[in-house]
N, C-alpha and C positions, 0 to 999 in steps of 0.2 A: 769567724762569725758563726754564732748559732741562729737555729729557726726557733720562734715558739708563736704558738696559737694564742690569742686571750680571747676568753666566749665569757661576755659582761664587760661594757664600758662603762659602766657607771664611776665616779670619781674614784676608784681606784683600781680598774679597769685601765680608764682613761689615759693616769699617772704613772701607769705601769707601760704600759703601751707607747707611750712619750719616751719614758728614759730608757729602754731595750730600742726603740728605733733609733735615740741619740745618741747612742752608742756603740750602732754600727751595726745591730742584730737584724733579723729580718725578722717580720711581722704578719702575723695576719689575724686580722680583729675582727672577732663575730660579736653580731648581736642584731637583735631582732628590729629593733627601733632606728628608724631610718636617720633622726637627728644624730645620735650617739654614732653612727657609722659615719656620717658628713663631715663631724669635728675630728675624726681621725684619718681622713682617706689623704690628706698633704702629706703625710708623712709616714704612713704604714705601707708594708709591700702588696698589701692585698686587707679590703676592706668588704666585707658581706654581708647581707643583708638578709638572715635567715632563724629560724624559731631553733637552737640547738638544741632542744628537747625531743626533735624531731631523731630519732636515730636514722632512717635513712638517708636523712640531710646527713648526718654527721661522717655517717659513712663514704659518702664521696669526696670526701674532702684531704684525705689524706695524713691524717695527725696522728696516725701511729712511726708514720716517720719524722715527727722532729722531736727536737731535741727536750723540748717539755711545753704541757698544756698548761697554761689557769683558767682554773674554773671561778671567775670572776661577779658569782651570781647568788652574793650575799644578801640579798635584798626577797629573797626567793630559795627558803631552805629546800621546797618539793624539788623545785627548778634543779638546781648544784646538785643536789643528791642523784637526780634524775640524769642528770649528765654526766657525775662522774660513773655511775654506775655503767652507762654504755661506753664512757670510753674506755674503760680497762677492759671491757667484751669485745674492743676494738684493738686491742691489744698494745694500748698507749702504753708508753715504758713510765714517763715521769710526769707524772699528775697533781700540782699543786692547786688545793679547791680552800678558797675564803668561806669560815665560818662566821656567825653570827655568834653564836653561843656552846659552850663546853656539850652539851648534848647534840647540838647538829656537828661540832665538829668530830665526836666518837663516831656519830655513823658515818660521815666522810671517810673515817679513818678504818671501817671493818670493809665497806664495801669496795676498796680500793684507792684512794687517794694516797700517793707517797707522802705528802707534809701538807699540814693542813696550816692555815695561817688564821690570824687574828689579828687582824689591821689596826682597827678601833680598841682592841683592849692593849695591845701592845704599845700603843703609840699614848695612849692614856697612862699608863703604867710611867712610861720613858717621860713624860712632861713632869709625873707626879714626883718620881724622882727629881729631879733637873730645879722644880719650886721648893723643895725641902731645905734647901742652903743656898744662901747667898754667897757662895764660891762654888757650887756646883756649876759647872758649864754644859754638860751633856751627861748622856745616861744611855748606854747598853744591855740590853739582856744578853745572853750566851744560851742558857740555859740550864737546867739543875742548882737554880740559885747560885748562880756564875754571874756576874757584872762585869763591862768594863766603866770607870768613869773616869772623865776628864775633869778635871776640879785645879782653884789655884794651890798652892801648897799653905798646911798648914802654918802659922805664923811660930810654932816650933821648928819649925824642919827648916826656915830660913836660916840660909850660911852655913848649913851643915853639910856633909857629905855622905853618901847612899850610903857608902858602907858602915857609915859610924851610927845614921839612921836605923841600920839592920831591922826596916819593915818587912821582909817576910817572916823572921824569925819573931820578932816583936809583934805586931799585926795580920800576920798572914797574909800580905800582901806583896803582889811584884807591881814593880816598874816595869812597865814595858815602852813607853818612850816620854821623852820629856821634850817641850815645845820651847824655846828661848825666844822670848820677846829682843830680850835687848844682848849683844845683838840677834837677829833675827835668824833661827837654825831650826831644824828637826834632829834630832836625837835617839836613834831607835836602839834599844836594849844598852840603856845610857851602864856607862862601869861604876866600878864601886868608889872611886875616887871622883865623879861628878858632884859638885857644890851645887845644892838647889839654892836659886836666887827668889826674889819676893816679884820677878818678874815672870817664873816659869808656870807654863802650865803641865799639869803632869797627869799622863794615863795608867791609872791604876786595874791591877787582873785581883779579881776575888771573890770569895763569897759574900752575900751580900750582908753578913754578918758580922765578917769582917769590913769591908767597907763602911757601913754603920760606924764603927768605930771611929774611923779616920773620916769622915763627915763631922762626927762633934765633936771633932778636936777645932774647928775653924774659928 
C-alpha cells in the first residue's frame, strides 16, 4: 500500500481519489470547499478542509513523507503553481501537478513538479484516435510518438500467421498480445506461428506513424 495526498477535488481530483482508495492506497484529500471534501470523506483515510496555498497550512501536514503528491488545481494556474512551488521547499520527493495548458505546464515543470499531466488534452487526443476507424477499439499514448492500440485485425492479416505477417519488419510494428474471442483467451507476446482469426483483437506497440499505416489497411 502507498500514501499519496490530492490537493484539488474537482472532477479529476475526485476520480483520482476514488480509484487509489479502491485499490487499497491510502488517502488524504485536500481542498478548500467544504462540498468537494463531503463527497470524498466515505472513502478517503483523511479528508480536510484547508486553503493549500496557504504554506503554513501545508507545512503541518506532513507530505514530504508520502509516496507522491497531486497537485490537482487545474482550474487555478496561480493556485498549482503556488502550491507546487512550496511543496518542493517542503521537500516533497514526487510531485505530480495537472496542467491546463503547455505554458502553465513548463512552469510546473521548472519550478519543481516531477510529471506534469494533461487530463483533458490527453484523453481528447485518446477519443480522437479511437473515432478515426471503425475497428479501432482504444488508443494509448506512451510517449515520443510511441502508441499502443487495440484494433480488430485487418481483413488481410485474417488466417494468416504472425510470422508469415512479419509486421515489424514490414510495418514497424509489434504484437504485444492478442485477445481471442472465440474461444475466449489472453495471449501475451503471442509466437510466430499464432493464426490471427477475424475474431481476435490485437494490441499493437509503435510509432504512430507506423500504426497510421495498419489503421488504413482496415
Amino acid at each position: 500500500m502507498k500514501s499519496f495526498a490530492i490537493i484539488g477535488l474537482s472532477s479529476f481530483g475526485f476520480y483520482l481519489a476514488k480509484q487509489l482508495a479502491d485499490d487499497g492506497h491510502s488517502v488524504m484529500a485536500i481542498d478548500r470547499n467544504e462540498d468537494r471534501i463531503e463527497r470524498v470523506k466515505s472513502f478517503v483515510d483523511r479528508a480536510i478542509i484547508v486553503d493549500a496555498t496557504d504554506r503554513e497550512t501545508l507545512t503541518g501536514l506532513g507530505l514530504a513523507d508520502l509516496d507522491a503528491v497531486i497537485v490537482s488545481l487545474g482550474d487555478s494556474m496561480d493556485a498549482s503553481i503556488l502550491v507546487t512551488l512550496y511543496l518542493r521547499e517542503l521537500r516533497a520527493e514526487n510531485i505530480i501537478a495537472k496542467a491546463l495548458t503547455e505554458d502553465h505546464g513548463k512552469i510546473l515543470n521548472i519550478i519543481g513538479a516531477t510529471e506534469v499531466v494533461f487530463p483533458e488534452r490527453d484523453e481528447a487526443r485518446r477519443i480522437a484516435k479511437k473515432i478515426e476507424s471503425d475497428y479501432l477499439l482504444d488508443s494509448f499514448e506512451i510517449g515520443d510518438g510511441t502508441s499502443i492500440i487495440e484494433t480488430a485485425p485487418p481483413h488481410d492479416f485474417v488466417g494468416y500467421k504472425l510470422g508469415d505477417l512479419d509486421l515489424r519488419n514490414k510495418y514497424g510494428v509489434l504484437v504485444i498480445m492478442i485477445k481471442e474471442v472465440v474461444p475466449e483467451k489472453t495471449v501475451i507476446i503471442p509466437t510466430a506461428d499464432h493464426v490471427i482469426k477475424d475474431t481476435s483483437i490485437l494490441l499493437l506497440l509503435g510509432k504512430d506513424e507506423d500504426l497510421a499505416k495498419i489503421k488504413k489497411m482496415q
